[in-house]
C-alpha positions as CSV (number, residue, x, y, z in Angstrom):
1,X,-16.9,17.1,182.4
2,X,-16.2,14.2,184.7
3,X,-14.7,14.4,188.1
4,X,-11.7,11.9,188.7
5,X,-11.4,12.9,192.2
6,X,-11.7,16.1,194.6
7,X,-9.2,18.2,192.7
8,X,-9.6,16.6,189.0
9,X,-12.1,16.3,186.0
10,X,-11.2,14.9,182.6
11,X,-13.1,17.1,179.9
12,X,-12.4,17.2,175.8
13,X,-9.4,19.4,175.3
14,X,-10.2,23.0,174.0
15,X,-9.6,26.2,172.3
16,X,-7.4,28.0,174.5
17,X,-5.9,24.9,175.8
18,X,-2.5,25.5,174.3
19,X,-0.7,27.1,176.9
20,X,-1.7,24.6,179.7
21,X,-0.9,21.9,177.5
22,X,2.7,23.4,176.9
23,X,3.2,23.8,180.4
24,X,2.2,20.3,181.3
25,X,4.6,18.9,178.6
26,X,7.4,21.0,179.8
27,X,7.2,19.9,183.6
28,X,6.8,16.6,182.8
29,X,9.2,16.7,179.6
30,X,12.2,14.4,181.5
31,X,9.0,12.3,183.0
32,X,8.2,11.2,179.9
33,X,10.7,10.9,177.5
34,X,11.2,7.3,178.1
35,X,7.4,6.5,176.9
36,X,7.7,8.5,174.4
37,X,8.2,9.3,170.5
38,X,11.5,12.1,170.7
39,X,10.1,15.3,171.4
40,X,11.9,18.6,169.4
41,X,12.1,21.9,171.3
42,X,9.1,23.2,169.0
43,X,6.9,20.5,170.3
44,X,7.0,22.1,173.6
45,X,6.1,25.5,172.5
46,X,2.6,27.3,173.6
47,X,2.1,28.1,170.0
48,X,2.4,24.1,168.8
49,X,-0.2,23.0,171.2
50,X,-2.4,25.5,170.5
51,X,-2.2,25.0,166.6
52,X,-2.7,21.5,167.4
53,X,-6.0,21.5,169.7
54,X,-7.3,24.0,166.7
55,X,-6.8,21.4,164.3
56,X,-8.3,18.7,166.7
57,X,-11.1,20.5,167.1
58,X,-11.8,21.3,163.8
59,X,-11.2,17.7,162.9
60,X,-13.5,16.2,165.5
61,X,-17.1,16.3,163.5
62,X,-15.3,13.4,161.6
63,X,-15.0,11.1,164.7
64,X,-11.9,9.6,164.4
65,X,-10.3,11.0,167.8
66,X,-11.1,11.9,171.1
67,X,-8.9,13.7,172.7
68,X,-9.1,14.3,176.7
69,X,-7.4,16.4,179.3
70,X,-7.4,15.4,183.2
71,X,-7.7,19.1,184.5
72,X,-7.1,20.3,188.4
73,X,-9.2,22.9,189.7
74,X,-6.5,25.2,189.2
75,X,-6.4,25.2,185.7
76,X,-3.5,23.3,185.0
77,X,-3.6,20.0,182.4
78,X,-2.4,17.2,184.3
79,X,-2.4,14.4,181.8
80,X,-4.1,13.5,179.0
81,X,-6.5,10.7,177.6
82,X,-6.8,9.7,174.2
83,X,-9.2,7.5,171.9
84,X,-7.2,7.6,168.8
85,X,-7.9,5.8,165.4
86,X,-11.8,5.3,165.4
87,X,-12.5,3.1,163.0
88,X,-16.6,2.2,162.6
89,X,-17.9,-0.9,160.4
90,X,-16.9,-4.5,161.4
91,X,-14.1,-3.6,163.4
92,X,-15.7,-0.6,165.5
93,X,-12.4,-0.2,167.4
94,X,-10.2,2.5,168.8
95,X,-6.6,3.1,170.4
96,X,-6.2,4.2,174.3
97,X,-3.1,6.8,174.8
98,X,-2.6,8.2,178.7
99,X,-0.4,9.9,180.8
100,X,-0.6,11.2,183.9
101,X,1.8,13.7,186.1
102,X,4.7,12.7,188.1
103,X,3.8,14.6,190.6
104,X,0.1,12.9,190.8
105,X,0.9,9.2,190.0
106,X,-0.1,6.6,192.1
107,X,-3.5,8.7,193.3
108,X,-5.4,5.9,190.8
109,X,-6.1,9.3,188.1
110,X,-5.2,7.4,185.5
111,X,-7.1,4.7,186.2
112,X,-10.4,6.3,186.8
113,X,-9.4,8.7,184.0
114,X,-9.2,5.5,181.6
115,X,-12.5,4.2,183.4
116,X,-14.3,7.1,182.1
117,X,-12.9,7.3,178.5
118,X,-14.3,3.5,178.2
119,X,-17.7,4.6,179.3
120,X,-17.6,7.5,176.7
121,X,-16.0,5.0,174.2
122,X,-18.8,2.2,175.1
123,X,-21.9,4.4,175.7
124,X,-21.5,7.4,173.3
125,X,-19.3,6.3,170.5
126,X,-20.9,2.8,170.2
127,X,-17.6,0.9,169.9
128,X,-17.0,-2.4,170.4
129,X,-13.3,-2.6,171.3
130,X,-10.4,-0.5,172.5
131,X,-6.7,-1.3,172.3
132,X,-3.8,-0.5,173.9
133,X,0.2,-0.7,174.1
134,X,2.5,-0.4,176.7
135,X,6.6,-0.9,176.3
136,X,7.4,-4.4,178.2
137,X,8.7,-2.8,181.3
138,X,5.5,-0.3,181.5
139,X,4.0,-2.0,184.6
140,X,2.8,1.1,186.2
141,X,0.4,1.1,182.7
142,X,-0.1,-2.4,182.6
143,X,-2.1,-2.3,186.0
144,X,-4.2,0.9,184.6
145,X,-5.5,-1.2,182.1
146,X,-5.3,-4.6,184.3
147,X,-7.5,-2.6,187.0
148,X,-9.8,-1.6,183.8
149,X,-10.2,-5.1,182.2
150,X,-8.1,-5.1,179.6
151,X,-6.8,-8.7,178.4
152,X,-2.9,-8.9,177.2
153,X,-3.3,-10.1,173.1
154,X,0.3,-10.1,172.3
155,X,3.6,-8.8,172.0
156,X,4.5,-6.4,169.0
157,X,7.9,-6.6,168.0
158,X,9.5,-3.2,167.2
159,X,6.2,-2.2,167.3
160,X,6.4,1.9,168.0
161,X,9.5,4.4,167.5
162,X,9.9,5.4,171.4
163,X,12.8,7.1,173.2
164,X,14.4,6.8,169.8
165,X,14.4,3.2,169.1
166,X,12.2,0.6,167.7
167,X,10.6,-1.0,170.7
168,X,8.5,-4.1,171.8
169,X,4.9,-3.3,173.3
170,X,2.5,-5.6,174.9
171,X,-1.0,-5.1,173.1
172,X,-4.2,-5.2,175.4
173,X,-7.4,-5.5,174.2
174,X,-11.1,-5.0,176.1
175,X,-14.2,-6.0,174.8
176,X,-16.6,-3.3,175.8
177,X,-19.6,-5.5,176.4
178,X,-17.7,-7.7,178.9
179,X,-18.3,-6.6,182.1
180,X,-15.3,-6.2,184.2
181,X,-15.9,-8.8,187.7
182,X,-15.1,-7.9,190.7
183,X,-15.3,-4.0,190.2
184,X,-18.5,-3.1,189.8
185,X,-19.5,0.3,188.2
186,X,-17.1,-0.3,185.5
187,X,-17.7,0.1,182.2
């Protein structure tokens, strides 16, 4: 476990983390619905969640995902960190995913949170590279990964099916043996 702040560690997501994650996706569920695949009721069932951090869990000795929780000290999941699509050989590269709470934006969680899963990603996984993708008018994100020296690559056309639609993204890109100037201790 890594401590974001006071009140907040990011740890891998667990066995018995089902009904924390349920309740995290519910109070947030109008929050972020704009950013977004549609979400079915089922999705925001106790049940789902759990059968899904059972199958993560039991799919992790592969390597191909990392998949993070940014805990308070009372329990609750309060957003979530991914490193999704590992892929090793020449390309040694994997996709970012984060979210964060409404009620705990702008306390720079998500930013520290995405500091620590590019030290993970950098020092224990070995990779080279780590994408990312934010909607056009995602500027909140775009300065999470701005503040964590990620480089803008491109624009992706229709790229992802969000909110119900085929959207553009913005594609980011950091090169993990760059160092990032003028903040040191990053990754």
């Amino acid at each position: 476990m890594d401590r974001l702040d006071a009140a907040h560690t990011l740890r891998p997501v667990g066995i018995g983390d089902g009904a924390a994650l349920a309740r995290a996706y519910r109070r947030n569920r109008e929050h972020l619905a704009p950013w977004e695949p549609v979400r079915d009721d089922g999705f925001f069932d106790e049940g789902w969640h759990e059968h899904d951090v059972a199958q993560y869990v039991a799919d992790a000795p592969a390597g191909r995902n990392v998949r993070l929780v940014i805990a308070s000290d009372d329990g609750e999941i309060r957003g979530r960190v991914n490193l999704n699509n590992i892929v090793r050989g020449a390309f040694c590269s994997a996709d970012l995913g984060y979210w964060v709470e409404s009620t705990r934006q702008g306390r720079g969680l998500a930013t520290r949170a995405v500091e620590l899963a590019l030290r993970h990603a950098r020092q224990d996984l070995m990779l080279h590279r780590v994408q990312a993708a934010t909607l056009v008018h995602n500027t909140a994100s775009q300065r999470v990964l701005a503040a964590n020296g990620f480089e803008q690559i491109g624009l992706a056309p229709r790229y992802l099916l969000i909110a119900g639609a085929w959207q553009d993204h913005i594609l980011f890109q950091r090169l993990l043996e760059d160092p990032v100037t003028g903040r040191p201790g990053r990754p």
